[in-house]
ZABAZA-731469 format. One record per residue: x, y, z of N, C-alpha, C in turn. Coordinates in steps of 0.001 Angstrom, whole numbers, plus 500000, padded with zeros to 6 digits. Atoms other than C-alpha are relative to their C-alpha. Layout:
XYZXYZXYZ
...
! end
This chain:
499514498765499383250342644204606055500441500991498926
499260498650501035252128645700602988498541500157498698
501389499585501222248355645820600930499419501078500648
500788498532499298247293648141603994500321501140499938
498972499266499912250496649930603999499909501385498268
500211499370501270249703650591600080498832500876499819
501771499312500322245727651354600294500189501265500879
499712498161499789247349654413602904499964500396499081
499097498559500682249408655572600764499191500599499036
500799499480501112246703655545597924499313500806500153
500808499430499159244517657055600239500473501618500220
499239498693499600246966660282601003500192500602498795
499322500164501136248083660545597585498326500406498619
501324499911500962244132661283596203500154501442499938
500177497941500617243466664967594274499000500438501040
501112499011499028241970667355596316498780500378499669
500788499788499948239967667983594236498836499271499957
500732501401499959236568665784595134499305499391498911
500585500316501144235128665280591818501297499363499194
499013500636500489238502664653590241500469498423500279
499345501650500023238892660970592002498301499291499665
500912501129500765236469658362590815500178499102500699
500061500908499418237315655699593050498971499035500331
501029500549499085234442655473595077499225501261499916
501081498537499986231051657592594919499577499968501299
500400500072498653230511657106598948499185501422499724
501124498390499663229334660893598661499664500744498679
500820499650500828228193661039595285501040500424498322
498780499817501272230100662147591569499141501318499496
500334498722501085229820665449589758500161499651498524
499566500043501161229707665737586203498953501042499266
500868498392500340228775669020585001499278500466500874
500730499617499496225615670159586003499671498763500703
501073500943499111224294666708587469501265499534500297
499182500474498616225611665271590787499025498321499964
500548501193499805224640661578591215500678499251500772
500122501323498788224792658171593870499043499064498887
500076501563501015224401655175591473499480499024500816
500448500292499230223740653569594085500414499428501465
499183499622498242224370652777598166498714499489500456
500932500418499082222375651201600905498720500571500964
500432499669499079219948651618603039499212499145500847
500559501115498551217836649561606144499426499477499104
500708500818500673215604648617603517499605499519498734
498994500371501378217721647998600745500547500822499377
499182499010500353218969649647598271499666501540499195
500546498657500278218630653345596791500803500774498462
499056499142501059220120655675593519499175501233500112
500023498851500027220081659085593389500570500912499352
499647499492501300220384661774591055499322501729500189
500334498551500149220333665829590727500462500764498882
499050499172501148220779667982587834499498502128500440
500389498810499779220689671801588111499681500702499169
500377499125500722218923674338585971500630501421500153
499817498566499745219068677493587754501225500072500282
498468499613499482221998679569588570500695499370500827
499870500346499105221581678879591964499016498074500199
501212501105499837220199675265592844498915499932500759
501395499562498995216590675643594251499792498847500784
500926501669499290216147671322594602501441500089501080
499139501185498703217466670026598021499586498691500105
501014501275500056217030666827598853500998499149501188
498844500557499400218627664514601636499397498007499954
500268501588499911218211660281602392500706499737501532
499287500535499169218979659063605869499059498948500615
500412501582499763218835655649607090500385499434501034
499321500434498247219022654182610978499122500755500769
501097499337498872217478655905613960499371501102499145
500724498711500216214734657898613779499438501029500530
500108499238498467214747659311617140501565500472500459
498986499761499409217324660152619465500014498838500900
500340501764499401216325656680621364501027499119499498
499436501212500467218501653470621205498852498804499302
501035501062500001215230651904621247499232500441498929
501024499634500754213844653414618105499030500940499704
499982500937501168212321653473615799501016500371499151
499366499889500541214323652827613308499670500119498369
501521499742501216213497653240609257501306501042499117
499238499100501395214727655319605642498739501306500050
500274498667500065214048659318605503500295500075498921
499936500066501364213481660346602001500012501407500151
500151498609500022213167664409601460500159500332498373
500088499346501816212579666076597976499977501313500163
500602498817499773212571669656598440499911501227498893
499974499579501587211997671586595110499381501765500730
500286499030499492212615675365596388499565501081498525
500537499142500695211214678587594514500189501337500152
499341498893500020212112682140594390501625500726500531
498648500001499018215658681208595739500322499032500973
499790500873499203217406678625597870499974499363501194
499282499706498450217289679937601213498263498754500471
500814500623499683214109678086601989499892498109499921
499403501842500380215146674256600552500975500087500510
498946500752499156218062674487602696500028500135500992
500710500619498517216438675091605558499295498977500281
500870501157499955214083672722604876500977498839500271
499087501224500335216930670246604155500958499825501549
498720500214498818219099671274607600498964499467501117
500889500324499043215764671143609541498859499116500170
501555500726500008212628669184608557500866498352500999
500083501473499984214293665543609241500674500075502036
499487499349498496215935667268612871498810499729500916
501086500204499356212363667518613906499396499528500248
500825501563500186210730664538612835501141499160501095
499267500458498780213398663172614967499794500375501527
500263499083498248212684665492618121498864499377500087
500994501018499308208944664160618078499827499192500051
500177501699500519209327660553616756501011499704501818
499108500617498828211683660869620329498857500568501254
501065499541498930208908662564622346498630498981500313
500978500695500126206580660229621031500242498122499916
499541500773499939208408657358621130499912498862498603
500684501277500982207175655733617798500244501141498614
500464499261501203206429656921614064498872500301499880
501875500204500121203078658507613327499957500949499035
499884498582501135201377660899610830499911501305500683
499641499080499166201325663214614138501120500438499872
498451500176499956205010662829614222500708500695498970
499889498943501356205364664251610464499390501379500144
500561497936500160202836667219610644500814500789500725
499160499753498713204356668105613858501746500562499200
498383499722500772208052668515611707499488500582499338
500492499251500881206137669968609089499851501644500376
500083499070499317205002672424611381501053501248500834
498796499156499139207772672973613424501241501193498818
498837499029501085210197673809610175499756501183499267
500669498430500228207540676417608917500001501168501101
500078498951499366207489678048611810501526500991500656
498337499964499852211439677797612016500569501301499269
499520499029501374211504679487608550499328501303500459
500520498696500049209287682264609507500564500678501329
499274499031499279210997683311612671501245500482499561
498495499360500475214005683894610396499455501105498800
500370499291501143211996685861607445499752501326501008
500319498848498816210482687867610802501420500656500151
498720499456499751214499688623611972500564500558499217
499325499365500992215419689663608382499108500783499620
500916499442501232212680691286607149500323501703499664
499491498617500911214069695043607224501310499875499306
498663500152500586217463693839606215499324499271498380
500543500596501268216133691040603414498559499630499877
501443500190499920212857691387603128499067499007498894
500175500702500773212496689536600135499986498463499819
500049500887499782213129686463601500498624499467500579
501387500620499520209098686201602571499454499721498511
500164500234501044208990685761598787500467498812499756
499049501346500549211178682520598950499002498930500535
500321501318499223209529678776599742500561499122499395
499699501254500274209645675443599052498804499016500089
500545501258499619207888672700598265500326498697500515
499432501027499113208277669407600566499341498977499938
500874502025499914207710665452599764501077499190501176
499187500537498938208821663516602610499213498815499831
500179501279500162208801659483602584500823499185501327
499237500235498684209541658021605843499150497948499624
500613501440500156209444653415605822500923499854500789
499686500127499089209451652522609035498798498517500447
500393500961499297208505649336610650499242499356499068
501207500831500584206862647734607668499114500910499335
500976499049500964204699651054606752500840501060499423
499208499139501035205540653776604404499139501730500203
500821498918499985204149657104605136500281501120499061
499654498745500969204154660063602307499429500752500620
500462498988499487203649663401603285500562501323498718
499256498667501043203853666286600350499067501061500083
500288498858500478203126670086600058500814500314498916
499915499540500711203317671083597267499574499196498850
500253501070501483203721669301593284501386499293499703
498468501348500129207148667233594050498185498783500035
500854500959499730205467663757593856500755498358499918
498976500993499971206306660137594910498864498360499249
500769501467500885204813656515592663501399498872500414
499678501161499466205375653171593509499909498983499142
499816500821500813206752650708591418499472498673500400
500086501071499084204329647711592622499536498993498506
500599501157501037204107643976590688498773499665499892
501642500327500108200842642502589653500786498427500041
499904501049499990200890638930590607499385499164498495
500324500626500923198965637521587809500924499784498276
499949500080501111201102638994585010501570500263500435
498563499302499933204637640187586426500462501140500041
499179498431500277204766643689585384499636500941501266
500119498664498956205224646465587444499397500814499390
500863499173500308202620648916587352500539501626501153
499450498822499219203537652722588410498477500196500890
501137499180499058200906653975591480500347501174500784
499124498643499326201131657544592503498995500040501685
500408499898498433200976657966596464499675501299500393
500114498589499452201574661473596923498806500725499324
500712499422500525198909663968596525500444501774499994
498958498814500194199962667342594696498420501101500433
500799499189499504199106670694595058499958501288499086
499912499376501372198794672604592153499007501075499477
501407499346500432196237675145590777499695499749498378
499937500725501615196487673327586802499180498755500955
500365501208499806194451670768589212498565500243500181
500702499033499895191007671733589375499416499648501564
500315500239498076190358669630592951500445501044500839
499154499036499440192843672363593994499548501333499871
500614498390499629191417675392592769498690499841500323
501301500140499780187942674191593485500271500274502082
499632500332499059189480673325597026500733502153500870
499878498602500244190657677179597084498756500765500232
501357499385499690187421678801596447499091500012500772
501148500293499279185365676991599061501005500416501348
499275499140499194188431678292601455499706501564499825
500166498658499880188032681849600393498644500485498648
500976499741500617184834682400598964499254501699499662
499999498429499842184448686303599468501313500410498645
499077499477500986187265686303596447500419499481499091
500241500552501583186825685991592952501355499146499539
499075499841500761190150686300592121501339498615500822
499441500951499071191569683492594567501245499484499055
499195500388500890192999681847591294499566500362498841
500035499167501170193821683617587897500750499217498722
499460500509501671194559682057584161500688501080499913
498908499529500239197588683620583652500719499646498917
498793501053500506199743683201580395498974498638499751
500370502109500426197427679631579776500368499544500988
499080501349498869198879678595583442499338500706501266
500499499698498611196860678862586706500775499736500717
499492499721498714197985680502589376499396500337501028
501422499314498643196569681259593212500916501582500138
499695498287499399196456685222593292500840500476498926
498896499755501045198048684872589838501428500468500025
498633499815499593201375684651591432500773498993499860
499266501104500014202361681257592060499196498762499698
500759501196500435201164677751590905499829499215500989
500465500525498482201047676031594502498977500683500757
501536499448499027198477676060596836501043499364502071
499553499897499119200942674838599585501609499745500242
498861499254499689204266675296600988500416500100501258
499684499300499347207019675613603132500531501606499632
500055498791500772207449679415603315499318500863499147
500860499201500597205890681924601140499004500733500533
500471499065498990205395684036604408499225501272499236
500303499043500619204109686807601786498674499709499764
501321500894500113200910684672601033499399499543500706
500394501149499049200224683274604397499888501234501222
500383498768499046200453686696606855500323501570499639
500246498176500522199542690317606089501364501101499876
498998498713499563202475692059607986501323499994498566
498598500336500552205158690443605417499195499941498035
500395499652501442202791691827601958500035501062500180
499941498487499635203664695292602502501774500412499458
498601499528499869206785697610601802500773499835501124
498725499777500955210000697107601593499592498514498882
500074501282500834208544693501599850499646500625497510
499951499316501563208951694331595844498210499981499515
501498499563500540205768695534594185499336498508499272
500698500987500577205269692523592187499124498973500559
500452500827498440204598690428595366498926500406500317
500838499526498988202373692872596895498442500114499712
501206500120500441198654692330596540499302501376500185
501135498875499810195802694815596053499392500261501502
501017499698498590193535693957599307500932499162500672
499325500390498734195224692944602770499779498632500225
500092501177499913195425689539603435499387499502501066
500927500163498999192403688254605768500057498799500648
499559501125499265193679685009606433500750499094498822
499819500846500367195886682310605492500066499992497789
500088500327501243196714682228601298500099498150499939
499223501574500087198805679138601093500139498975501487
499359500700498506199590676719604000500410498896499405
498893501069499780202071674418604902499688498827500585
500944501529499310199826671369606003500230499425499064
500012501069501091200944668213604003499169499479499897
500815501018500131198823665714602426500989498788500662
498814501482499194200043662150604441498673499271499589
500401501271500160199028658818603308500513499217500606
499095501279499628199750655597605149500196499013499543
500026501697501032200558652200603178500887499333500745
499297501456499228201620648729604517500676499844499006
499140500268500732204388647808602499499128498410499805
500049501249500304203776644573600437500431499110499312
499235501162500797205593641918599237500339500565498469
499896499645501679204662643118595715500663501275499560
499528498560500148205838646421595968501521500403500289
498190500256500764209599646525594277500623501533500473
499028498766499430210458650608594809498843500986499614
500453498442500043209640654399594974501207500411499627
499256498870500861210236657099592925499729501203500816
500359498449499048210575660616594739500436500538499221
499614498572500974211031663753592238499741500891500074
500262498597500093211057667100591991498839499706498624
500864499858501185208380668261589531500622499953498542
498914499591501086211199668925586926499742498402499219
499841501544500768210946664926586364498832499386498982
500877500086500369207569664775586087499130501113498656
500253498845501007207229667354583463500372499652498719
499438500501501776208857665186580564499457498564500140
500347501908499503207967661442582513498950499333500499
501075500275499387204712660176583117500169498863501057
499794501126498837204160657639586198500789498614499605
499943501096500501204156654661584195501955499648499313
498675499860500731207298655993581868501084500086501109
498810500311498647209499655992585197500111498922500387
499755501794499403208728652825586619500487498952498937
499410500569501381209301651237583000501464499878499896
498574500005500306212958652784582837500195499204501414
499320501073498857213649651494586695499887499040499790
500119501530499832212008648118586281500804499702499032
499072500572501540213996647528582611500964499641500083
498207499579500232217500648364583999500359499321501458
499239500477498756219836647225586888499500501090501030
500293498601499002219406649215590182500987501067499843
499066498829500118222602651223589558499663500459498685
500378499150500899222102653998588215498585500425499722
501373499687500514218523654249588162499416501281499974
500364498203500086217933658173589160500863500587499066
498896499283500811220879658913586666498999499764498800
500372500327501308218857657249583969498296500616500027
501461499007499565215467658921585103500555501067499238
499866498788500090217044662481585222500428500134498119
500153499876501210218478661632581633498796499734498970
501322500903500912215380660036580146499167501462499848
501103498478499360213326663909581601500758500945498809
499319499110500753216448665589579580499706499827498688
500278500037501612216283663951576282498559500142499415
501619499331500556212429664626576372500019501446499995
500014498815499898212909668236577131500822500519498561
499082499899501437215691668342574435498633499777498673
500181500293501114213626666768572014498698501032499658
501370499344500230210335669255572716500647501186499622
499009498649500408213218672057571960500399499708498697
499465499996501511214145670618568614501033499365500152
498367500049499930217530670081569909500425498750500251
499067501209499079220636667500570868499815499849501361
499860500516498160220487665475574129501415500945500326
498511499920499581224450666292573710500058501830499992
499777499022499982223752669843572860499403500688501318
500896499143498879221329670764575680500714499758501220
499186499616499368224133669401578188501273501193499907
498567498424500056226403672429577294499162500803500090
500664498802499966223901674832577957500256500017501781
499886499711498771225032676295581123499029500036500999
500754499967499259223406676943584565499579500955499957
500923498719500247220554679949584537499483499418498368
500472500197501400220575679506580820498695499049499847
500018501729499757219693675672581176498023500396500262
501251499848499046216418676996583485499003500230498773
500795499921501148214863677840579991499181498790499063
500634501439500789214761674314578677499656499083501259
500484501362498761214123672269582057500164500914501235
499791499649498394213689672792585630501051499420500596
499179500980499450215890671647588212499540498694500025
500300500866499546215616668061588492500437498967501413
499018500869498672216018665466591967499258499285499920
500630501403499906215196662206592007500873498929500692
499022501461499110215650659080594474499088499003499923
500711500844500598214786656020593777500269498920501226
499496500830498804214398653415597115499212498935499552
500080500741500074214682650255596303499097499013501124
500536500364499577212507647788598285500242498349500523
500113501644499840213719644363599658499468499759501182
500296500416499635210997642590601088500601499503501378
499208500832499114213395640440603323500052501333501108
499642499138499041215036643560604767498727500930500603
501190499432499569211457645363605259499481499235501277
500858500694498687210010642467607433501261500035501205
498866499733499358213694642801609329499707501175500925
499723498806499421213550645993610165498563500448500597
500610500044498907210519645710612127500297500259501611
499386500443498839212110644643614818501348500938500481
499347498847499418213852647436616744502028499719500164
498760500402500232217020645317617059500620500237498503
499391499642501363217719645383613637500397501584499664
499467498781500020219689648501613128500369500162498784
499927499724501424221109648038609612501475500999499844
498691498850500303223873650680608206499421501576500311
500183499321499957223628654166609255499879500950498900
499855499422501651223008656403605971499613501862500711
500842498448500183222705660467605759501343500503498926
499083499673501436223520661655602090499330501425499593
500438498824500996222666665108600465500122499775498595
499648499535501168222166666065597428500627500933499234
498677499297500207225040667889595303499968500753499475
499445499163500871225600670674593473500903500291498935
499063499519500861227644672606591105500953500718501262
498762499793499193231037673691593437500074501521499586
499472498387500332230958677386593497500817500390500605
499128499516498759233792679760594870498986500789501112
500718500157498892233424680218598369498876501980500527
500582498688499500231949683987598106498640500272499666
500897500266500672229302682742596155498822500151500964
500928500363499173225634682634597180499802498910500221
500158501428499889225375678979596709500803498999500520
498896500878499522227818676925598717499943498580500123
500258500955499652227959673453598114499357498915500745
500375500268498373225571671292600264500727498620500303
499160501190499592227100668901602183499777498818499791
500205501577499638227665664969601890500141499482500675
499323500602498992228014662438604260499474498862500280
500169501246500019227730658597604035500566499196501361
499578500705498881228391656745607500499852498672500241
500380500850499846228536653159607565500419499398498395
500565500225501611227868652690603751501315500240499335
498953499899501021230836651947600950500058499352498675
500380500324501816229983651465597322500653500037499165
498746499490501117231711651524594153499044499505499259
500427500084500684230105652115591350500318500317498119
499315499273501355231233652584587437499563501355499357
500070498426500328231309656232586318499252500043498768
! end
């Protein structure tokens, strides 16, 4: 009675401010620019997670939730992954982040099951979410048909694993080789890039009436020599006529009228049976993949304990970026946010662990598991700011992990 009496008082008695206690990372730890989850549960084991910020504002969202995947008692049940690596501004990755996994829920409850219907369908719905709000602002902020996002979504449910990405986030799979032991990295997701040439080839036979579809820019292909994606949530400016026109800034605005469709928001989806051999996934923003090849990720996860494993990713991406700058690992953390955006992108990475046991478990609709829904964190701005903290929130789940 008097140990409960104490763990109150300890309890009342914590700093306000939330980064200041260390206790427990239930909703994650700041430290500087990068926010991290060491690690914490989920239906089908366990997970680490990790964000660092570049830009001013943070563009990556990203969330994890674990338990229903409907509004049903009856299922299904299963781990929501989200990567959302936004672009000309935030407002688009945090819609994505309040809405994509909302929806996949609304039809996974209409439909009673998981499917790759079930994804497009959310895919769909949250683009069209975003553009009735770019439509409502557009004489006020019109500039916001300039904002998107790219979106990797990883849904493992019942035994299968479905990826679904627009854009060049991308997710690899840390699977064993029976004969020899090692884990070999395999990439699932398929990107969307115009540095790809399937992609700009894939481009041209879409709009063939126009030379200029995609432009070498700078040494760096772009479609319409604007942006390096070919798909997207958002980037209403590229995708319908009315929203490439004034008040949208000149730089945006193309020569000839837009005759159909630039970019779209249709993911690539793969389905895979989970198998015995197959230890975890990596989900990242591009930022990761820009210093870490497939192989060089799965290497650092398989080497190390599970805690901590997206912390030691996001650093592993830094000290390569550092080192292609000349510079200190230690110096390139003191380079503030905006600045920062010069030597690295934002980075987000989650890393879902894979136990077998709990996979063939969670088949079975009974099995419910711990409830999980976590964001990813920020830098704590004051509240007048454009960027307001995004929220955490661990339910079920209580970890402790060393700082």
């Amino acid at each position: 009675m008097l140990s409960k009496l104490i763990n109150f008082l300890k309890a009342c008695w914590r700093p306000s401010d939330r980064y200041a206690y260390t206790g427990s990372d239930a909703a994650g730890r700041q430290d500087g620019l990068l926010w991290y989850k060491d690690i914490g549960h989920h239906l089908n084991g366990e997970f680490s997670m990790a964000v660092v910020q570049a830009n001013m504002l943070l563009e990556d969202q990203s969330q994890i939730e674990s338990g229903p995947l409907s509004l049903l008692d009856s299922g299904p049940y299963g781990t929501f992954v989200g990567v959302y690596d936004g672009h000309g501004g935030p407002e688009t990755s945090r819609y994505v982040n309040d809405t994509l996994f909302q929806n996949l829920k609304r039809f996974a409850t209409e439909q009673q099951s998981m499917s790759v219907d079930v994804i497009q369908k959310a895919f769909q719905a949250t683009e069209e979410g975003f553009l009735s709000i770019v439509t409502k602002q557009w004489l006020v902020k019109p500039q916001l048909a300039a904002v998107g996002s790219c979106c990797l979504v990883g849904v493992v449910c019942g035994g299968t694993l479905y990826i679904a990405n627009a854009g060049d986030s991308r997710a690899v799979l840390g699977r064993a080789v029976k004969a020899t032991g090692e884990v070999i990295g395999i990439q699932l997701s398929t990107e969307h890039n115009a540095s790809i040439e399937s992609v700009r080839q894939e481009l041209h036979s879409l709009h063939p009436d126009d030379p200029h579809i995609v432009v070498l820019k700078h040494n760096v292909w772009r479609v319409k020599g604007l942006i390096q994606i070919s798909r997207s949530i958002g980037d209403v400016y590229l995708k319908k006529a009315e929203f490439n026109r004034e008040p949208l800034y000149a730089k945006f605005r193309l020569r000839d009228p837009i005759r159909r469709p630039i970019l779209s928001a249709d993911p690539s989806i793969s389905v895979h049976e989970i198998q015995p051999e197959d230890r975890f996934l990596i989900f990242a923003s591009d930022g990761l993949w820009e210093h870490l090849s497939n192989q060089e990720a799965v290497d650092i996860v398989q080497n190390h304990p599970h805690n901590g494993s997206a912390r030691r990713l996001v650093k592993a991406a830094l000290q390569e970026a550092a080192k292609k700058r000349e510079m200190r690992y230690s110096d390139l953390k003191r380079i503030e946010r905006g600045v920062r955006r010069h030597f690295h992108d934002d980075i987000t990475v989650v890393v879902l662990f894979l136990d077998s046991n709990l996979v063939s478990k969670a088949s079975s609709s009974s099995c419910k598991g711990p409830t999980l829904s976590l964001r990813g964190g920020g830098v704590h701005l004051p509240a007048k700011t454009l960027a307001p903290l995004s929220t955490t929130t661990e339910i079920g789940t209580t970890t402790t992990a060393a700082a």
